[in-house]
LUMGU-393163 format. One record per residue (C-alpha): residue in three letters; x, y, z. Coordinates in steps of 0.5 Angstrom, whole numbers, padded with zeros to 4 digits, always signed. Each point is the difference from the previous one (the first is absolute). Layout:
residues N
ALAXYZ;...
END
This chain:
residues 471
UNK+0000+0000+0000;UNK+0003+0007-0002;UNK-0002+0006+0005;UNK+0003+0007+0000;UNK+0006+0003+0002;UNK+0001+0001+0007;UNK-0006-0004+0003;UNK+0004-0006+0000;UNK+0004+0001+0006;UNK+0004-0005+0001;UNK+0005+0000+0006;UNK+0007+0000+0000;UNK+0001-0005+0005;UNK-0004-0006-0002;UNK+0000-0005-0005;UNK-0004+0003-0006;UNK+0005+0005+0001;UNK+0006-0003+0001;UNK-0002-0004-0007;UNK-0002+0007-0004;UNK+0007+0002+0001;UNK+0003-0006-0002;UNK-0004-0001-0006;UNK+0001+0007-0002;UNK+0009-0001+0003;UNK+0000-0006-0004;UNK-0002+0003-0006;UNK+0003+0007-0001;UNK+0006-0003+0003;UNK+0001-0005-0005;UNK-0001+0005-0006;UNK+0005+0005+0004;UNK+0005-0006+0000;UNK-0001-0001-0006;UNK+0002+0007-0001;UNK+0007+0000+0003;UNK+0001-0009-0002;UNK+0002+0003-0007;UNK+0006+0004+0001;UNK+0004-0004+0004;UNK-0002-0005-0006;UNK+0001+0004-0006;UNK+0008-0001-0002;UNK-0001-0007+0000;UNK-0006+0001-0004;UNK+0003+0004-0005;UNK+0006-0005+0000;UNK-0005-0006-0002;UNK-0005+0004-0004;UNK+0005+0004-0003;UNK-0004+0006+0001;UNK+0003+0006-0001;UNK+0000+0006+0006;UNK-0006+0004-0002;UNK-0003-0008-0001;UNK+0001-0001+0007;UNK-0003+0008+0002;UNK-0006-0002-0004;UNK+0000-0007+0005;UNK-0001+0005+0005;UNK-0003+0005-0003;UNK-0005-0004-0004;UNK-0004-0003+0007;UNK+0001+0008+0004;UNK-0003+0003-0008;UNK-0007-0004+0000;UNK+0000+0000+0009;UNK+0000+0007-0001;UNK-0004+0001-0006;UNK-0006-0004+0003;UNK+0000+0000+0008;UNK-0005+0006-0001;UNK-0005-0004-0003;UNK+0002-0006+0004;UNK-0002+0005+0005;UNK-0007+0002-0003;UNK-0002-0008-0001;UNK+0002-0002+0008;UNK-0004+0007+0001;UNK-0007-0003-0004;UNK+0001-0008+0000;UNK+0002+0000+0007;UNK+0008+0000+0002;UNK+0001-0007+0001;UNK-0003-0003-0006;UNK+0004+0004-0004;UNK+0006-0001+0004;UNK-0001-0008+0000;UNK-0001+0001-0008;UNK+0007+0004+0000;UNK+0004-0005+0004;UNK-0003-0006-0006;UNK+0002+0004-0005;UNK+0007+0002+0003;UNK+0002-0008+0001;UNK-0002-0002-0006;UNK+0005+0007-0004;UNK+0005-0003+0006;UNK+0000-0006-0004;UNK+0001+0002-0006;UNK+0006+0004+0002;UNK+0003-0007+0003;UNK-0001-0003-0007;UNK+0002+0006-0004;UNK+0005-0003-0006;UNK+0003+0007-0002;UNK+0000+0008+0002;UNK-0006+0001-0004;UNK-0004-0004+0003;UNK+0002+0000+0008;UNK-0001+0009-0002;UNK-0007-0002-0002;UNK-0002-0005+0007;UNK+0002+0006+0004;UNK-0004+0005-0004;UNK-0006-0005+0002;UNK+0003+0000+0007;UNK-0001+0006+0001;UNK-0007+0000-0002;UNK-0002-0005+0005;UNK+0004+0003+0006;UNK-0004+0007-0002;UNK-0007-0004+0001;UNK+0002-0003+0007;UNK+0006+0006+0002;UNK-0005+0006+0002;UNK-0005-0006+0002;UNK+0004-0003+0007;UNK+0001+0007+0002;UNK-0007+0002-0001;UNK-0002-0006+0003;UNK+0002+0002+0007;UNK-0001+0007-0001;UNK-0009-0002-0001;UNK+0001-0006+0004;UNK+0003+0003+0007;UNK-0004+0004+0005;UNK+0003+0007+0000;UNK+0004-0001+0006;UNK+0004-0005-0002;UNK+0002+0002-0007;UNK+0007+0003+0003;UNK+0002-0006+0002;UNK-0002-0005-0005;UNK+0003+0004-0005;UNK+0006+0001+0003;UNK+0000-0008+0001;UNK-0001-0001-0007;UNK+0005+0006-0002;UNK+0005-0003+0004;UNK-0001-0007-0003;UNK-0001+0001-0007;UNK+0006+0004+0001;UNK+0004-0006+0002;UNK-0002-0003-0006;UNK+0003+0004-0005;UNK+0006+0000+0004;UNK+0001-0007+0000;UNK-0001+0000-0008;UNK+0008+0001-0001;UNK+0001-0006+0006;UNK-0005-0005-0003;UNK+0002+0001-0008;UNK+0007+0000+0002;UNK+0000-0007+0003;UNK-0005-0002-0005;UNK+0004+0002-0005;UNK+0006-0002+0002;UNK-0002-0007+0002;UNK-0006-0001-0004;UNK-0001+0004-0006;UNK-0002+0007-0001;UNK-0007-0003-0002;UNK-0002-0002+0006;UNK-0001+0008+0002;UNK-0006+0000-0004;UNK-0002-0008+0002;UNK-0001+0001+0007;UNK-0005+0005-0001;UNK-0006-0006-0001;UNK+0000-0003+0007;UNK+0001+0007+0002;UNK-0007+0001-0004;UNK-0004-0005+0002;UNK+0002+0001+0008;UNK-0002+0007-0002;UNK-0007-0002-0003;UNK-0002-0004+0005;UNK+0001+0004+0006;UNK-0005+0005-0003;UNK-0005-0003-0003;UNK-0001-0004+0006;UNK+0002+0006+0007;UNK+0000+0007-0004;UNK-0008+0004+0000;UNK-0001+0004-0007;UNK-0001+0007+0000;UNK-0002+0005-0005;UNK+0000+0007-0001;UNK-0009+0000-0002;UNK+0000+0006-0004;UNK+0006-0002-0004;UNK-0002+0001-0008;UNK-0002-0006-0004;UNK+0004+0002-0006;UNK+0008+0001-0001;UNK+0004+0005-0004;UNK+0003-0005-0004;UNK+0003+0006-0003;UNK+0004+0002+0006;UNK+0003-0006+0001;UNK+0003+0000-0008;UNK+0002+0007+0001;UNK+0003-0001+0006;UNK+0005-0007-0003;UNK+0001+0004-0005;UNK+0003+0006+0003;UNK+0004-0004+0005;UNK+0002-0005-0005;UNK+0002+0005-0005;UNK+0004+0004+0004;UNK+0003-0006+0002;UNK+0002-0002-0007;UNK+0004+0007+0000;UNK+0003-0001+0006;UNK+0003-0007-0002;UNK+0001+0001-0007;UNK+0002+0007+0000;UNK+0004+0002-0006;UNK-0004-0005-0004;UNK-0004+0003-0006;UNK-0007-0002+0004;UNK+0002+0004+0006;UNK-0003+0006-0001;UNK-0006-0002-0004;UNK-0001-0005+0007;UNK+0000+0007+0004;UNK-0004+0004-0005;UNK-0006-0006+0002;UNK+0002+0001+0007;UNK-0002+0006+0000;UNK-0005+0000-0004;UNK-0002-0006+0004;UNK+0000+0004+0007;UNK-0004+0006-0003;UNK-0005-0005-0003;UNK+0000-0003+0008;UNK-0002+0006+0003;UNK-0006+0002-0005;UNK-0003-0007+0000;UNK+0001+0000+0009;UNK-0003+0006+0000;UNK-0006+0000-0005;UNK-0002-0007+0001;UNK-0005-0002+0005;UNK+0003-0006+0002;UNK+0007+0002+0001;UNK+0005-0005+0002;UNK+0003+0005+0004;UNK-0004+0005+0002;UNK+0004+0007+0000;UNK-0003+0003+0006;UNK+0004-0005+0004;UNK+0006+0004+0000;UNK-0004+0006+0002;UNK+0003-0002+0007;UNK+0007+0003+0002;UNK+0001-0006+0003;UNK-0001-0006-0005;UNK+0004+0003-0006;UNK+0006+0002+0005;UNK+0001-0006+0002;UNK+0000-0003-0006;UNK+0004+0005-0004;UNK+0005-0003+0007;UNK-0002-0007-0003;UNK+0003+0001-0006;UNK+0006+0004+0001;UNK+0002-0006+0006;UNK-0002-0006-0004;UNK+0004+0002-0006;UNK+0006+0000+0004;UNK-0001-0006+0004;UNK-0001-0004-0007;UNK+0006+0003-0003;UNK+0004-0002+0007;UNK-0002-0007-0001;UNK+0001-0001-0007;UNK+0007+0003+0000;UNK+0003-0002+0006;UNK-0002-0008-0001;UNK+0003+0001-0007;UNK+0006+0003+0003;UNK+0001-0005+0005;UNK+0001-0005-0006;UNK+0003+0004-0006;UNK+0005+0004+0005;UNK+0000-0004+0006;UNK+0001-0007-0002;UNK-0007-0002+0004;UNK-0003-0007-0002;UNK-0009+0001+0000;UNK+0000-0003+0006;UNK+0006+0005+0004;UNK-0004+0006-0003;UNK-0008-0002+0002;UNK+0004-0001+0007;UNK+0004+0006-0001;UNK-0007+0004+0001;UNK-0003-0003+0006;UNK+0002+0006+0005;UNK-0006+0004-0004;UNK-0004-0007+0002;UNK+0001-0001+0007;UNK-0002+0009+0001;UNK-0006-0001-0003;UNK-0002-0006+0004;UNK+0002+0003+0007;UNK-0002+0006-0001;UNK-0005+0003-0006;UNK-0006-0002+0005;UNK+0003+0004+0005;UNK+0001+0006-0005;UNK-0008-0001-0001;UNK-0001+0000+0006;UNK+0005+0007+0002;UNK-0004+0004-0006;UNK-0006-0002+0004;UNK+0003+0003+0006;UNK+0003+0007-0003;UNK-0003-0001-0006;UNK+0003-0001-0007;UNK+0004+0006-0002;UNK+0007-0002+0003;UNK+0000-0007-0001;UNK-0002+0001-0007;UNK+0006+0006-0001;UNK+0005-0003+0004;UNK-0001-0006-0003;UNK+0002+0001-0006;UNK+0006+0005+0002;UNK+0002-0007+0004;UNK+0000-0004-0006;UNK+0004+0006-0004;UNK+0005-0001+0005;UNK+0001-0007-0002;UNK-0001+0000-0007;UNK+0007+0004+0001;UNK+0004-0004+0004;UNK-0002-0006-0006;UNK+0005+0004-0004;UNK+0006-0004+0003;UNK-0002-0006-0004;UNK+0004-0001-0006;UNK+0005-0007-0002;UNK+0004+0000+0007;UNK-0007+0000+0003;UNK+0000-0002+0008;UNK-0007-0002+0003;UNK+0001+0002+0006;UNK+0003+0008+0000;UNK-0003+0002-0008;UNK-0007-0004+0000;UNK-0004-0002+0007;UNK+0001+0007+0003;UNK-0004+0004-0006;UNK-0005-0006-0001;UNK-0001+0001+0008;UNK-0002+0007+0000;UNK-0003+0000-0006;UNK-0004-0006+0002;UNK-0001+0004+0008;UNK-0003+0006-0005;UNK-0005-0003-0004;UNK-0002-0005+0006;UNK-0002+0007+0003;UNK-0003+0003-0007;UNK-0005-0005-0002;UNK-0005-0002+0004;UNK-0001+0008+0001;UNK-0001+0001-0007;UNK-0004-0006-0002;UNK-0005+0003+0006;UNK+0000+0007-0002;UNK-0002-0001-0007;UNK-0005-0004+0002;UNK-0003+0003+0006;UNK-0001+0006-0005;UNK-0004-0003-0004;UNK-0007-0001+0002;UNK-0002-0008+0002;UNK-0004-0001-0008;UNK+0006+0002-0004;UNK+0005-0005+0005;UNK+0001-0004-0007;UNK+0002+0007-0005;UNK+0004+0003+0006;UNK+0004-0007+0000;UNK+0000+0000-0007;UNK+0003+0007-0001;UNK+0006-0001+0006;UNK+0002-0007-0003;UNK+0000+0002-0007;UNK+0004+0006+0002;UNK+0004-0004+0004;UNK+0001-0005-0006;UNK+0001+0006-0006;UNK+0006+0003+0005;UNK+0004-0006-0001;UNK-0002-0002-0007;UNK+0003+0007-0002;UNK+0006+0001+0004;UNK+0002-0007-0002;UNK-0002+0002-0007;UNK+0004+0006+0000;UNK+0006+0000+0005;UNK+0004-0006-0004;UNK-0001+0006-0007;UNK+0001+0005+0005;UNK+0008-0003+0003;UNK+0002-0002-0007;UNK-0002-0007+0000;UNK-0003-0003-0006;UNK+0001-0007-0005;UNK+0004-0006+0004;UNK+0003+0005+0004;UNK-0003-0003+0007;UNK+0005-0006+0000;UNK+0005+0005-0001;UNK+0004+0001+0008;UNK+0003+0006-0003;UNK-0006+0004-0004;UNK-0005-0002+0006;UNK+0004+0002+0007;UNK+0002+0006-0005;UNK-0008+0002-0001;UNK-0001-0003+0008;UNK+0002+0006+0004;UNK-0004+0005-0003;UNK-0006-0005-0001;UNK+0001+0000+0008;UNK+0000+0007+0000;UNK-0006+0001-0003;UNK-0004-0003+0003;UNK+0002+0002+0007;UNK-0002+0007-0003;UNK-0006-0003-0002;UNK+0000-0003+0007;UNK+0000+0007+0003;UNK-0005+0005-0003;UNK-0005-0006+0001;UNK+0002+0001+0008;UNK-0001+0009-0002;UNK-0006-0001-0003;UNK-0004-0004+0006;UNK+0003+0006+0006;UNK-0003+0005-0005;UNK-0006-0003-0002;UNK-0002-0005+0006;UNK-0005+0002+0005;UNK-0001-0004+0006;UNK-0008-0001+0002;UNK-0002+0005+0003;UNK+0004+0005-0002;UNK-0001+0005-0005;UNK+0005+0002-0006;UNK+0003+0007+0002;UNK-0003+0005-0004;UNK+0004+0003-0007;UNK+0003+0007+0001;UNK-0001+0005-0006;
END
């Protein structure tokens, strides 16, 4: 039985709640895992497949392009058709891309299974997060997004640890093949624990429109960024713009909107996902470079580099619940600006890395404190988007902070490669790839920290009011 948003009630305490969460962990984790598996795979992926570099981006980017392009209309479906049918349709059309991704013979095809990929992670991503928000009574919601910013996290964390044993003592294949027992686990628990919710005045149609133009605006800017100086790459920014203005007319004119503009209306919303993209660029960019660098530079086997990132791991188990609960206490404008600045902080001790690289003084303290950051970031964040939205559109504020979320990683790994001179095979060369690290490095600690500026301007905590413009 489907009943609104918000009426439910469930309680964090208790068996239902307990399994709304971790359908929902089970879920998102497993496509956030999914997320980070394939950068500690990638070079050994282009040594089998021979792929070329921007083969390898579009292994990447191909999942984020259609996770991004999508997730709003995931959301708006969740929204209409209740959250956990959707979700539970996602997670099925995850596993079965999961196995095509597994058998995939060439570059081309594993390129294609991703792009499907992505469109199953778009159905059930906003959906695990929406689940919670419309199941939970109001009193409980802080805490239960904690637990799950913290446990999803943990997920996407482990991706460099599991690929690199799978790919090391298995094969690179099996990052995508342990998806399907994860899935079943997934449906299960939801089909037979978690209540359905809806938005009741969610509308009957959907702008298929604005979900063709919005894959077409981050797909063609993606194109350029990737194959920048290729003949196609201009046209592929012209139909980007084109495809970003055609967006904001059919949003605005379309009586069933998949994004109603008017969300953005609040301060709040669009602050902190314009915080969204800036950090969530440099934290996909950090872990697509440093895992490469390790193996390229560094010497490491896929093994040593997925262990390498455990410190971020360990952060986000321990303490990315208690970030939550602090931004609870004080409110989320310093967790959400110190964070950042933090992780900026050891984006920079990551420059040591290079061909004599040791663990020990050049790799654990930057992933440490970079790891101490986002644990004290993230559970603010996702709370803050979505307590200001209200309860009926949980799906679409979800929906637009994951596809943010998604589109900062798909361009900063799109476009830092281009913009540090790599391109070709050069992400096997140990010299051209330590030479573009650095500044990569550097980049995203800019990134970083305009991301923890931008929360102390324009962040308020409840009950206090922004201070008034002067002139």
């Amino acid at each position: 039985m489907s009943v609104p948003s918000g009426s439910v009630g469930v309680r964090l305490g208790t068996a239902t709640g307990r399994a709304v969460v971790l359908a929902a962990v089970l879920g998102s984790g497993m496509t956030m895992l999914d997320g980070t598996v394939v950068n500690v795979a990638l070079r050994t992926v282009g040594e089998d497949l021979d792929a070329s570099l921007a083969e390898l981006q579009w292994i990447t980017n191909g999942y984020l392009l259609s996770l991004a392009g999508f997730i709003l209309l995931g959301g708006s479906l969740g929204d209409r058709y209740g959250r956990r049918r959707v979700f539970v349709i996602g997670t099925i059309w995850f596993a079965v891309a999961s196995l095509f991704c597994g058998l995939a013979p060439n570059p081309e095809v594993l390129i294609a299974a991703r792009v499907l990929q992505g469109v199953g992670a778009a159905l059930l991503t906003p959906g695990s997060l929406a689940m919670i928000q419309g199941a939970f009574a109001r009193e409980d919601r802080a805490r239960a997004i904690g637990a799950w910013t913290g446990l999803t996290s943990v997920a996407a964390a482990l991706g460099p640890f599991v690929g690199g044993g799978l790919v090391q003592y298995a094969s690179w294949r099996w990052i995508f093949l342990i998806n399907l027992p994860l899935a079943l686990l997934t449906v299960v628990v939801a089909q037979r624990a978690v209540p359905e919710t809806l938005d009741p005045n969610a509308p009957r149609r959907f702008d298929a429109i604005g979900a063709v133009l919005a894959v077409l605006t981050l797909g063609g800017l993606t194109y350029a960024l990737i194959e920048w100086g290729g003949a196609l790459a201009p046209w592929a920014v012209l139909v980007s713009v084109l495809a970003a203005a055609g967006y904001v007319v059919d949003e605005r004119r379309s009586d069933h909107p998949m994004l109603p503009l008017g969300i953005f209306a609040d301060r709040t919303f669009s602050a902190a996902n314009a915080m969204t993209l800036l950090v969530y660029a440099a934290l996909g960019a950090v872990l697509f470079f440093l895992v490469l660098q390790l193996q390229t530079v560094g010497g490491y086997g896929a093994l040593q580099a997925g262990v390498a990132t455990l410190p971020i791991t360990v952060c986000m188990l321990l303490l990315a619940s208690r970030g939550g609960a602090l931004a609870a206490r004080i409110g989320p404008r310093i967790p959400m600006t110190v964070g950042p600045l933090v992780m900026a902080a050891g984006t920079l001790l990551l420059r040591g890395v290079g061909a004599d690289v040791d663990y020990w003084t050049d790799v654990l303290p930057g992933l440490t404190v970079f790891g101490l950051g986002l644990a004290l970031m993230v559970a603010p964040l996702t709370a803050t988007v979505l307590a200001a939205a209200s309860d009926e559109h949980a799906g679409i504020a979800s929906g637009v902070n994951n596809a943010v979320a998604r589109a900062g990683s798909l361009l900063a790994v799109a476009a830092l490669p281009v913009a540090v001179g790599l391109g070709g095979d050069e992400y096997a060369d140990p010299l051209a790839f330590d030479a573009a690290y650095e500044t990569a490095v550097v980049a995203c600690a800019v990134l970083l920290a305009l991301g923890g500026v931008l929360s102390w301007l324009t962040i308020r905590d409840p009950g206090i009011s922004a201070p008034a413009e002067v002139g």
